[in-house]
Structures are given as structure tokens and as C-alpha cells.
N, C-alpha and C positions, 0 to 999 in steps of 0.2 A: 613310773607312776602315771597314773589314769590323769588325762584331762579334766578339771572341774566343769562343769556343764553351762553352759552361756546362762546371761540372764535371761533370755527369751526361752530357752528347754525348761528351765525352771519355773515360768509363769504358768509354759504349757501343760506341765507336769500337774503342780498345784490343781490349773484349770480341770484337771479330769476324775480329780479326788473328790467321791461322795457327798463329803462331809467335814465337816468343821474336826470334828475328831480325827477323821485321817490328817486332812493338812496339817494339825497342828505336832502329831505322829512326824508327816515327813520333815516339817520342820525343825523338829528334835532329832530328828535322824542327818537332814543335813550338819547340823553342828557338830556332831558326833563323829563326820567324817571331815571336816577339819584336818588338816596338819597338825598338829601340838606345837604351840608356840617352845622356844627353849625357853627356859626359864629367867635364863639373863636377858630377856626380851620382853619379859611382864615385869616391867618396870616402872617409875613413878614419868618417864618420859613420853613413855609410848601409852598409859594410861587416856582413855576417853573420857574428857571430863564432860558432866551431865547426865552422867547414868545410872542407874540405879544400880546395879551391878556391876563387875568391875569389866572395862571393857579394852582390849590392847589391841592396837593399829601399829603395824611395821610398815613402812612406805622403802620400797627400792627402785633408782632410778635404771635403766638396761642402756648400753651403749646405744639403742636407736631411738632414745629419748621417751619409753614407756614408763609408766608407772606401774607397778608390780605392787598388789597391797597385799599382807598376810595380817590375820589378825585370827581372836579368840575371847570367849568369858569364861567366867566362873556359873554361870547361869543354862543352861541346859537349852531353852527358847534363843534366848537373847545370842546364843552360837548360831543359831540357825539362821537371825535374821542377818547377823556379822556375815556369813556364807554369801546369804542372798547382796548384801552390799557388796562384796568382793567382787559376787561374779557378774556383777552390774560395773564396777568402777576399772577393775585391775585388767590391764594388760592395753590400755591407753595413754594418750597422749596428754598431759597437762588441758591443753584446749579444749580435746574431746571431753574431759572429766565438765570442765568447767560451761560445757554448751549443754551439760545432760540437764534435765530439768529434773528436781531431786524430789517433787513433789509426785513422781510418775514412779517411784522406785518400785512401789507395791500392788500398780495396776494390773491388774491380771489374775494376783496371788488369792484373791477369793480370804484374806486373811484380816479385812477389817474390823469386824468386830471381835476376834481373835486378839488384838495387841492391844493391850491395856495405855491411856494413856501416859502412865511413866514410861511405858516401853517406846510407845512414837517418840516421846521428847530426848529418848535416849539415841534412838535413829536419825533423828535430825542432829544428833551431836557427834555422831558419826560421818553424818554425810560431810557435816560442817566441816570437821576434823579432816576429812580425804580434802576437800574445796582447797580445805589451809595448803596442805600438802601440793596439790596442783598450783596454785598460786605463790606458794613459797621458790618452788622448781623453777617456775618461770621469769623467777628474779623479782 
């Protein structure tokens, strides 16, 4: 299985796209190439609560103390943005998660006026949701 592409390949990526219709294109296409969550895993647990869509966060801890996050929606966009948090969050440390400044996740992405209010409030409930997850790790 192929590498998911850093948060930073992905800013840079966005950054070279036209237009508001491509980005929102690649957007949709990042979600699409997702993992598929299994099923016993869109759960009433792993749900993100505050989203308009339904949104599922798996957190796995790796024996050198990384957080590994896999998630997924039922929403076509709202996958894409799930991707872009992943490869922004997963495959760090508790501390690194929690030193990120969560208000920078989108800088780059040329996709502001692109995400409808209910969708940022649903991204900060995700970010919040990983926050818990690093914070909960760390006792």
C-alpha cells in the first residue's frame, strides 16, 4: 500500500490547482482514496460529534508511542477534509498533536471560501476529537 502524502505535499499540491473547481475536484478525490473504514468501526463511539455529516475517527496507539488516526464520512467533501486532517495529525506523538496549532490546518489549501461554515465547525470537531485522543494517551 502507497504512502498517504504529508500534510505539506498536499498544501503544495492544492497550492498549484487553477481554481476553486479543481481544488474542490482534488478534494473529492482525496476522500475517495481513503481506506474504507470496516464497518464495525462506524460506530456510535468512534462518531464525531458536531458534524453535519456523519464523521468516524479510529485512533491507534503503535509500540513507539505514535498516534495512527484512520477515519471516514458519508459525505463526499467532508472525506477529503477527514484525509487532509489525518495527514496533518497521524503518525505522531501525543505532544507533537497537541503543540500543532489547529487554526493553521488549512493554510496553504487555497480552500476558504470553498468550506461552508457548518463544514469548518465540523473540522474543529474533529480536530478537537484527535486533541481528546492525544490528551486522553497521555494519561
Amino acid at each position: 500500500m502507497m504512502a498517504s502524502p504529508s500534510h505539506e505535499t498536499l498544501a503544495e499540491h492544492f497550492s498549484l490547482l487553477p481554481d476553486a473547481d479543481e481544488r474542490l475536484r482534488f478534494l473529492i478525490q482525496l476522500g475517495r482514496n481513503l481506506p474504507p473504514l470496516d464497518p464495525s468501526e462506524q460506530i456510535e463511539e468512534n462518531l464525531v460529534r458536531g458534524c453535519m455529516s456523519s464523521v468516524w475517527l479510529v485512533c491507534e496507539r503503535g509500540t513507539d508511542g505514535t498516534l495512527t488516526f484512520r477515519g471516514g464520512s458519508d459525505a463526499q467533501i467532508v472525506a477529503g477534509l477527514v484525509a487532509i486532517v489525518l495527514a496533518r495529525y497521524s503518525g505522531r506523538t501525543p505532544e507533537a498533536i497537541l503543540s500543532l496549532d489547529p487554526a493553521s490546518l488549512l493554510a496553504g489549501f487555497g480552500l476558504e471560501s470553498e468550506i461552508s461554515p457548518g463544514r469548518r465547525n465540523g473540522l474543529s470537531s474533529m480536530i478537537a476529537r484527535i486533541r481528546q485522543f492525544a490528551a486522553e494517551a497521555l494519561g
